[in-house]
C-alpha positions in Angstrom: -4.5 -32.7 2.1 -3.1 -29.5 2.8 -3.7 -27.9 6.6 -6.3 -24.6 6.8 -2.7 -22.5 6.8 -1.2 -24.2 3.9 -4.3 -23.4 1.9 -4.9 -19.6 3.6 -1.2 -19.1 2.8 -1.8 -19.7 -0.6 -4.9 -17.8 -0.9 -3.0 -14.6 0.4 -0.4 -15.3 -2.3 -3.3 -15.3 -5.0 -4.9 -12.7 -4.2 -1.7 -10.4 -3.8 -0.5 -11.9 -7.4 -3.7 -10.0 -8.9 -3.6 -7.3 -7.0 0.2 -6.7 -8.2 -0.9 -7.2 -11.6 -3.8 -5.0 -11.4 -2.0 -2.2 -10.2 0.3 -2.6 -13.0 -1.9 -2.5 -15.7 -3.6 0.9 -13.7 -0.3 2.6 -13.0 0.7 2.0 -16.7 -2.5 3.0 -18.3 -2.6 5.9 -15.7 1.1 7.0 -16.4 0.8 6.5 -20.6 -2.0 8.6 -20.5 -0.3 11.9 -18.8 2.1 11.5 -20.8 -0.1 11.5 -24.1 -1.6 13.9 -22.5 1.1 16.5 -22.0 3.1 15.8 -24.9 0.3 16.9 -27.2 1.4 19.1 -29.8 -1.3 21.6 -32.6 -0.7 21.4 -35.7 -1.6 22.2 -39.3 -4.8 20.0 -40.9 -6.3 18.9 -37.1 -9.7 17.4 -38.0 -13.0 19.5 -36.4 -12.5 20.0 -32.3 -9.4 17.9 -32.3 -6.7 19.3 -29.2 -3.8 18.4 -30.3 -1.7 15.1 -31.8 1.0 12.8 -31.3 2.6 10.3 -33.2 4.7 7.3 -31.7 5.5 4.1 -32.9 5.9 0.9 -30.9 6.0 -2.5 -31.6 7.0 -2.4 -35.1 4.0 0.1 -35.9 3.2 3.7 -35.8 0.1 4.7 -34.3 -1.3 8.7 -35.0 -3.8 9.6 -31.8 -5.7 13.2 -32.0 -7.4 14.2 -28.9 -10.4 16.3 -28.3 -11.2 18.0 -25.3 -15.2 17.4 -25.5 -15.5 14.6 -27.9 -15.9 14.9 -31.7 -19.2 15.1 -33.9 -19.7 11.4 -34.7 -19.1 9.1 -31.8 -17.3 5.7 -32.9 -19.2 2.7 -32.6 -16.7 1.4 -30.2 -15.4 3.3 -27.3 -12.5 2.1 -25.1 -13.1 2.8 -21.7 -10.3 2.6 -19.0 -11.9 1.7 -15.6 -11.4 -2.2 -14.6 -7.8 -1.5 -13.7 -8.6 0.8 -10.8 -11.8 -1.2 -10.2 -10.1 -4.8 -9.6 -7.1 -3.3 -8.1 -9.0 -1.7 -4.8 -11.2 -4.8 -5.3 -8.1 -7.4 -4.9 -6.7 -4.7 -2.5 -9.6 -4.8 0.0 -9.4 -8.5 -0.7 -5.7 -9.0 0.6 -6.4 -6.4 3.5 -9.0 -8.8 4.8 -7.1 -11.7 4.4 -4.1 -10.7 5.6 -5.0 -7.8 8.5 -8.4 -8.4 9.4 -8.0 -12.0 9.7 -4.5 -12.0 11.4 -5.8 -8.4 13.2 -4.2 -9.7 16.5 -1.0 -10.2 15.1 -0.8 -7.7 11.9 -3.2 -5.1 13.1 -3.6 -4.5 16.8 -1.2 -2.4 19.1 -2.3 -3.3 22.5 0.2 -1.3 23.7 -1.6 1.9 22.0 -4.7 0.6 22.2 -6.4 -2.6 23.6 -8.6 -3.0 20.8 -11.3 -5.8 19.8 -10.9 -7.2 16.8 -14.3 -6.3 15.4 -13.2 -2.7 16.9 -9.8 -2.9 15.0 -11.9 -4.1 11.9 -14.6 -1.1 11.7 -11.7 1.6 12.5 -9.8 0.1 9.4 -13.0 0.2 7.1 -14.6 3.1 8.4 -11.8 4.9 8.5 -11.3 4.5 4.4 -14.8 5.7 3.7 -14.5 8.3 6.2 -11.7 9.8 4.4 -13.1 9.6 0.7 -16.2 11.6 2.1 -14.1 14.2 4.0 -11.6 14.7 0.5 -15.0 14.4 -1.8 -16.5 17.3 0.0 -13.9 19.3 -0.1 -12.7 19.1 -4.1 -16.8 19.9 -4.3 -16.4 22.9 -2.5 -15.2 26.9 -3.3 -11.6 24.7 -2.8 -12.1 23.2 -6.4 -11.7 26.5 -8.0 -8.1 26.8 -6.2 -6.4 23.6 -6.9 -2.9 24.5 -5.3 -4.9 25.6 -2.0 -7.1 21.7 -1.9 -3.7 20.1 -3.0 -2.3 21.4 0.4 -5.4 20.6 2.2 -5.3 16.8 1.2 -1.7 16.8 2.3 -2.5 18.2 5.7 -5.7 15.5 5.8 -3.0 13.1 4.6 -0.4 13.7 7.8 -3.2 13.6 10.0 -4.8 10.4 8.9 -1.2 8.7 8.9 -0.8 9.9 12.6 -4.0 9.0 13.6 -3.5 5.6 12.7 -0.6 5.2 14.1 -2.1 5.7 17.2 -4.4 2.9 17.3 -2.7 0.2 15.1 0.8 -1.3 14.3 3.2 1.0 12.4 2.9 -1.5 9.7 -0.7 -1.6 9.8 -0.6 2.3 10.2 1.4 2.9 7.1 -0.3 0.0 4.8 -3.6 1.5 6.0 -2.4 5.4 4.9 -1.8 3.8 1.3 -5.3 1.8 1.4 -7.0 5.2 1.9 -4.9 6.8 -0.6 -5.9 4.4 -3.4 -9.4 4.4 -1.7 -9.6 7.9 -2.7 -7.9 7.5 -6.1 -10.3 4.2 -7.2 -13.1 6.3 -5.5 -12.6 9.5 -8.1 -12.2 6.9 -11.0 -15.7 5.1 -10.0 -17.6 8.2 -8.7 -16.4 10.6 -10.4 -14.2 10.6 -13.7 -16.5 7.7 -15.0 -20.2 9.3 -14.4 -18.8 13.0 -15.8 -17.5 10.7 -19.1 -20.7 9.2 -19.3 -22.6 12.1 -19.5 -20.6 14.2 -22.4 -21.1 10.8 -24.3 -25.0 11.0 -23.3 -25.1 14.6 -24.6 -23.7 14.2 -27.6 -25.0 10.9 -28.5 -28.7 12.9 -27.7 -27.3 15.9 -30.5 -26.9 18.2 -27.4 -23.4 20.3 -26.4 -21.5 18.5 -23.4 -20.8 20.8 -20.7 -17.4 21.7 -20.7 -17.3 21.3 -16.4 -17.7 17.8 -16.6 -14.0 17.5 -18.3 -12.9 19.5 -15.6 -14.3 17.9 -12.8 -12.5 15.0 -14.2 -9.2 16.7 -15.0 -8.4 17.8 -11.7 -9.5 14.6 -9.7 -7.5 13.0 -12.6 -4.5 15.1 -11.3 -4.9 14.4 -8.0 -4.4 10.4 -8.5 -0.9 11.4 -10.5 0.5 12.9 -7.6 -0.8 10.4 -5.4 0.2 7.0 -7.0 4.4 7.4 -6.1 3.6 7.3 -2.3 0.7 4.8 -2.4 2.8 2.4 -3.7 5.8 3.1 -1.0 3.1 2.8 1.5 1.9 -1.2 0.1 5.8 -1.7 -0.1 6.9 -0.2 3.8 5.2 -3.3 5.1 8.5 -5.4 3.6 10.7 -2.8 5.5 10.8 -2.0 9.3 12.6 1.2 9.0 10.1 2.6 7.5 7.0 1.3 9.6 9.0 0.8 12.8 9.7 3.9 13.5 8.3 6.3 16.1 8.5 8.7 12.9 6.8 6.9 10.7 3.8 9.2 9.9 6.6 11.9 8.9 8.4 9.7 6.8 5.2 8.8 4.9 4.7 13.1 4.9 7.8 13.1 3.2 6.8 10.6 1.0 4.1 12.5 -0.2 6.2 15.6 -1.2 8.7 12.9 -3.1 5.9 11.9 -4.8 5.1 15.7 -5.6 8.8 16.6 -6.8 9.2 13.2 -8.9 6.0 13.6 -11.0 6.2 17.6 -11.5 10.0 16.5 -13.4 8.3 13.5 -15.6 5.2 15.8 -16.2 7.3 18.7 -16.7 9.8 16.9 -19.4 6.5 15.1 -20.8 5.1 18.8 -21.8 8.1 19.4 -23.8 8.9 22.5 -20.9 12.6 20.9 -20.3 14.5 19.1 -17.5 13.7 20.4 -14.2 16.6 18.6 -12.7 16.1 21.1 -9.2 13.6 18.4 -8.5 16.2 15.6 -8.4 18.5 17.7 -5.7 15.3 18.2 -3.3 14.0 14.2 -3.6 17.4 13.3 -2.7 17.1 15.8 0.3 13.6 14.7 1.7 15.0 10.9 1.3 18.0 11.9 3.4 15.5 13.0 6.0 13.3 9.6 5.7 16.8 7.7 6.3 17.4 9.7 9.2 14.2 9.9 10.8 14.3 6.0 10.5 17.0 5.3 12.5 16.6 8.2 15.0 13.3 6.4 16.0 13.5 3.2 15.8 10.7 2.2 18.0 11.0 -1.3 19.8 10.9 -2.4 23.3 13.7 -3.5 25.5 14.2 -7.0 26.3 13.3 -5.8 29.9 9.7 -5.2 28.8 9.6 -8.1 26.3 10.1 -10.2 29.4 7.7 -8.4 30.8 4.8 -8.1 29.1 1.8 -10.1 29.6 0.7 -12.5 26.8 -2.3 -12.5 25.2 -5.0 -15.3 25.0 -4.2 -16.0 21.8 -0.2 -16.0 22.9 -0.9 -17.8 25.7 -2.8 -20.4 24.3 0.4 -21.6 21.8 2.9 -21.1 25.0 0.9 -23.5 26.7 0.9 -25.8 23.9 2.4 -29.3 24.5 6.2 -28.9 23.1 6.8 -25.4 23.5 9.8 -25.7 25.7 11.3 -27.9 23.0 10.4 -25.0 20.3 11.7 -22.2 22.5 14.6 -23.9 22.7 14.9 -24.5 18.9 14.2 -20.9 18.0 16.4 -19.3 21.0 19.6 -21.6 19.2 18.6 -21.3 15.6 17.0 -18.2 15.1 17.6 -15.7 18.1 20.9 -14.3 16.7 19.7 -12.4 14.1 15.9 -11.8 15.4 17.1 -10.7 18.7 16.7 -6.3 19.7 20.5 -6.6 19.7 21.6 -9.0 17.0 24.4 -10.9 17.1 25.2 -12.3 14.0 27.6 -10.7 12.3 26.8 -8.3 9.2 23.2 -7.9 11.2 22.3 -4.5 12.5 18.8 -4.5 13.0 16.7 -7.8 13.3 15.3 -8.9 9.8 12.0 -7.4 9.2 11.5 -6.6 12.6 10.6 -9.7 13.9 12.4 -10.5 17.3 12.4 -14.1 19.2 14.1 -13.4 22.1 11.3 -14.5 24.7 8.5 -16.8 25.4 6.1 -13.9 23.9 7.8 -13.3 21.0 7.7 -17.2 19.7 3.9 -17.3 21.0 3.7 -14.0 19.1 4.7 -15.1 16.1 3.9 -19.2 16.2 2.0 -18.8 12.5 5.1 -17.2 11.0 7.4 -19.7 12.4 5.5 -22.6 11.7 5.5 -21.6 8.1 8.8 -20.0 7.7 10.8 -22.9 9.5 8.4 -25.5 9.9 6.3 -25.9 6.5 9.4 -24.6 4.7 12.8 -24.3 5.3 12.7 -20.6 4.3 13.9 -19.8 7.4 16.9 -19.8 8.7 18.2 -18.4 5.1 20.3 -20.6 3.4 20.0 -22.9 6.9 23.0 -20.9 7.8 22.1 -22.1 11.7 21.6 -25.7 10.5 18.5 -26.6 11.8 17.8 -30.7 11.6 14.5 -31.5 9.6 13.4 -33.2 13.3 13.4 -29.6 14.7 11.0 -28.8 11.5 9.0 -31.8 13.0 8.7 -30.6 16.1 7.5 -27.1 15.2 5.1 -28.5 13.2 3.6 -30.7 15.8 3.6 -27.8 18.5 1.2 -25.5 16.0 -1.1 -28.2 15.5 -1.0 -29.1 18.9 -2.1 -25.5 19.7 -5.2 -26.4 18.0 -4.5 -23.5 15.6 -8.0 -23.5 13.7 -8.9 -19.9 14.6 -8.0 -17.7 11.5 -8.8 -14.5 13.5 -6.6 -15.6 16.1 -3.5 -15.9 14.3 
């Protein structure tokens, strides 16, 4: 029978699987439809109320779609509505941040070097923090601001650079940056579930009752629907910076996710743009090459990890000190500092390796207690690590790292 990490492993891998594939099917549906949208065209013959058309053909067939801007006299019996894609993909995203950073909060989510947090403390900063921010960006799209879209779309971007600062103040940078895109998408699911949906509902109500839909509803709708196309680039660079320490590991890494933002900005106005039939704004190409410039430079200008000095220094944890006190952790210290150290080190020195993979250093007797989960999956469990076994390590070394863990008596899921 599988150990409790084996099994936790697995269930992290499940529930990231659907959330991938949820956000798929919502970024697809989300992207066909501003396309459809913008590429619209009048034309002679347009039945009763009917926007615009467009014709396309895929799949072998061609498929004529007329769209009306309120809804037109006789409802269909059936209605396709769009909604479970955002739905299960904040659902499985929530999902995976409690598996993976509320449970591991002590590892994945807590800075005690920024602050010496609790984990129930980490935990309600995280999800407060994401409702917080939906309330805060609701009010204000309700406000005068909603009648000067430009002026609230520089508002969010402010509340946006603020929010990724703040957290980076009180968690990990790859906490800090995941946690910007979760309360991105919060607000993006948010104005699908609370808003887009219940305005939709209501025009169908109103004419199913023989009464005239008002026409605010659709653009309530239009411009919270707007607001998710320019946000949806970034949130998705955000989920993926976790995979990348220079983007989270840097001292700079709430201006690199600013910057982000704006990419986002200048790669959707050209596909919007060009979907509209208004030409190739290829101006928008030159300045998202720019502004990525800037995130590569701003990523190695400050590269933010301590010295060995203060790696040698620093206290450990109970959690830490419980695995370095472990029976065999000389023997594993000894295994990782020869196998593992010469790329994971704050100075690598295997050749071709300039910063240490992922960020992950094991240099010292905190860094292995640090990170005794990932080790005793990536090169205990499985041989994923060292890649390719380039370092040779004997399946006996596997052994031992294996019995260490478990000697730890590593049952506490928060703890790891």
């Amino acid at each position: 029978m599988p150990d409790h990490i084996v099994l936790w492993e697995w269930l992290a891998f499940a529930v990231r699987w659907t959330h991938v594939i949820t956000a798929i099917a919502w970024i697809g549906s989300s992207f066909y439809f501003v396309a459809l949208d913008l590429g619209l065209t009048k034309a002679p013959g347009l039945p009763k109320g009917a926007h615009g058309e467009e014709w396309q053909v895929h799949g072998g067939g061609f498929y004529h779609i007329n769209k009306y801007l309120v809804a037109p006299e006789r409802m269909p019996d059936h209605l396709t509505w769009f909604k479970w894609e955002s739905y299960m993909t904040w659902i499985s995203g929530a999902a995976l941040l409690m598996v993976v950073y509320w449970a591991g909060a002590n590892l994945y989510l807590i800075d005690t070097a920024k602050a010496d947090l609790a984990v129930w403390q980490a935990i309600l900063i995280s999800g407060g923090s994401l409702a917080l921010g939906w309330l805060i960006y609701d009010t204000l799209c309700k406000s005068r601001l909603g009648e000067t879209p430009t002026v609230l779309m520089l508002l969010l971007f402010v509340a946006l650079v603020v929010m990724g600062w703040g957290y980076t103040q009180v968690f990990t940078g790859r906490a800090a940056l995941l946690h910007l895109g979760a309360f991105t998408a919060t607000i993006m699911t948010a104005n699908v579930f609370f808003i887009i949906m219940p305005n939709q509902r209501i025009v169908v109500a109103d004419l199913k009752a023989g009464r005239a839909p008002d026409p605010k509803y659709g653009k309530i709708a239009k411009l919270r629907s707007t607001h998710n196309n320019y946000l949806t680039l970034p949130v998705i660079f955000l989920m993926l910076s976790n995979h990348y320490p220079l983007a989270f590991a840097s001292q700079y890494n709430w201006l690199i996710a600013a910057l982000i933002f704006l990419m986002g900005v200048t790669i959707r106005h050209f596909f919007n743009t060009m979907h509209a039939r208004k030409g190739m704004v290829w101006w928008t190409w030159a300045v998202t090459v720019v502004l990525f410039i800037m995130v590569m430079w701003l990523s190695s200008a400050g590269l933010n990890q301590d010295t060995l000095e203060q790696a040698e220094a620093r206290p450990l944890t109970p959690v830490e000190t419980r695995f370095a006190e472990a029976e065999g952790f000389q023997q594993v210290s000894d295994i990782v500092m020869g196998r593992c150290s010469m790329c994971h080190a704050r100075e690598p020195g295997y050749e071709g390796i300039y910063h240490a993979p992922k960020g992950v250093f094991l240099e010292t007797p905190a860094d292995i207690a640090k990170l005794a989960r990932e080790i005793y999956v990536q090169s205990g469990l499985t041989n994923a690590m060292p890649p390719a076994n380039v370092t040779y390590m004997e399946p006996q070394e596997r052994e031992q790292v294996i019995r260490w863990f478990r000697a730890a008596g590593a049952g506490d899921l928060a703890g790891l």
